[in-house]
N, C-alpha and C positions, 0 to 999 in steps of 0.2 A: 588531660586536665579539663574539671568541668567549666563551663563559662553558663554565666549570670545576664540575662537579659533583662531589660526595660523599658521600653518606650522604643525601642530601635537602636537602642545602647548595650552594648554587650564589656561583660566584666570579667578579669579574670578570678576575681574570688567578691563573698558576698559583703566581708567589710566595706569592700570597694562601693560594693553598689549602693549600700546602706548611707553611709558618709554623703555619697554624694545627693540621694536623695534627700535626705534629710538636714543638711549645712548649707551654710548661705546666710550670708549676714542678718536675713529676716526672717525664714525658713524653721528655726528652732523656738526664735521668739514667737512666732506663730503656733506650731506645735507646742510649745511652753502651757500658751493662754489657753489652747483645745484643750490638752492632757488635761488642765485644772479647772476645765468650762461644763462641769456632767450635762449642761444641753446644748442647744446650737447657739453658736453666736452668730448675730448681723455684722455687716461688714460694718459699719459706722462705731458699734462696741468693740467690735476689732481695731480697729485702727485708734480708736480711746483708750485702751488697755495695752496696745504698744508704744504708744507714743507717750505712757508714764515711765516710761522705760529707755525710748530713741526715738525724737522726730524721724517717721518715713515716711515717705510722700507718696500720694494716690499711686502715680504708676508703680512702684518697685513696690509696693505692699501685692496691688493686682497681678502683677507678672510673678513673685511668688505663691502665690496664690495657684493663679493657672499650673505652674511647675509641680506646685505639690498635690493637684489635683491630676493633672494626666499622671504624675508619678501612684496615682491610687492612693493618697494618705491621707485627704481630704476630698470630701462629697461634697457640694455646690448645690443649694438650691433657691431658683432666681421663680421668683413670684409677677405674675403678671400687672404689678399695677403704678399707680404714678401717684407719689414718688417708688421711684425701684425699691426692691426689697429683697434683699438677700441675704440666705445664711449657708453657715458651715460648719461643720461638725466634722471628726474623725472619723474614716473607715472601720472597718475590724482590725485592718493592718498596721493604721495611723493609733488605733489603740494600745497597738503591741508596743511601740515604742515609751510609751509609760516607765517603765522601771529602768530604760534605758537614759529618761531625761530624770526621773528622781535620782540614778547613780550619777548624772553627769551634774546635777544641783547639789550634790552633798561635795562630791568633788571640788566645785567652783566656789565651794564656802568656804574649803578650806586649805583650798589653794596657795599656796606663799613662793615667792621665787626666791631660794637663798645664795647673796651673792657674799 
């Protein structure tokens, strides 16, 4: 059976690994606002544009962040000046998930639970 690495994480198939990278309470909303950002966004626009959506607060926004960045799906780049200045944009590979989050939006539009 092949196995799926990532970061020192190893998977037995690549649904597995994909989900995990990608999910996480803030993780896709994050991915969400890149898929539909065509430049970089600052982390301050970041954190405005999720929080129309869910207050998250400083830390759990960064440590997402960090996760989807060692995971390669997000590129980081911190400008040397005061006040800090940081942006981020999707990878090649954080762009692939594109039609992965347009089928999971049409999905969640029309989503119903029938009881």
């Amino acid at each position: 059976m092949q196995k799926y690495k990532i970061n020192g994480r190893e998977y037995v198939c690549p649904l597995q690994l994909a989900l995990n990278a990608m999910l996480g309470k803030w993780k896709g909303i994050i991915i969400w606002v890149l898929v539909y950002d065509t430049k970089v966004v600052r982390y301050g626009e970041l954190k405005k544009k999720i929080n129309e959506v869910e207050k998250v607060t400083d830390r759990m926004l960064i440590q997402s962040l960090k996760e989807l960045e060692e995971d390669g799906l997000i590129e980081r780049k911190a400008y040397p000046v005061v006040p800090p200045k940081v942006e981020y944009k999707l990878t090649k590979a954080g762009l692939r998930l594109k039609p992965v989050i347009d089928a999971l939006e049409v999905f969640g539009a029309v989503y119903e639970v029938k009881k």
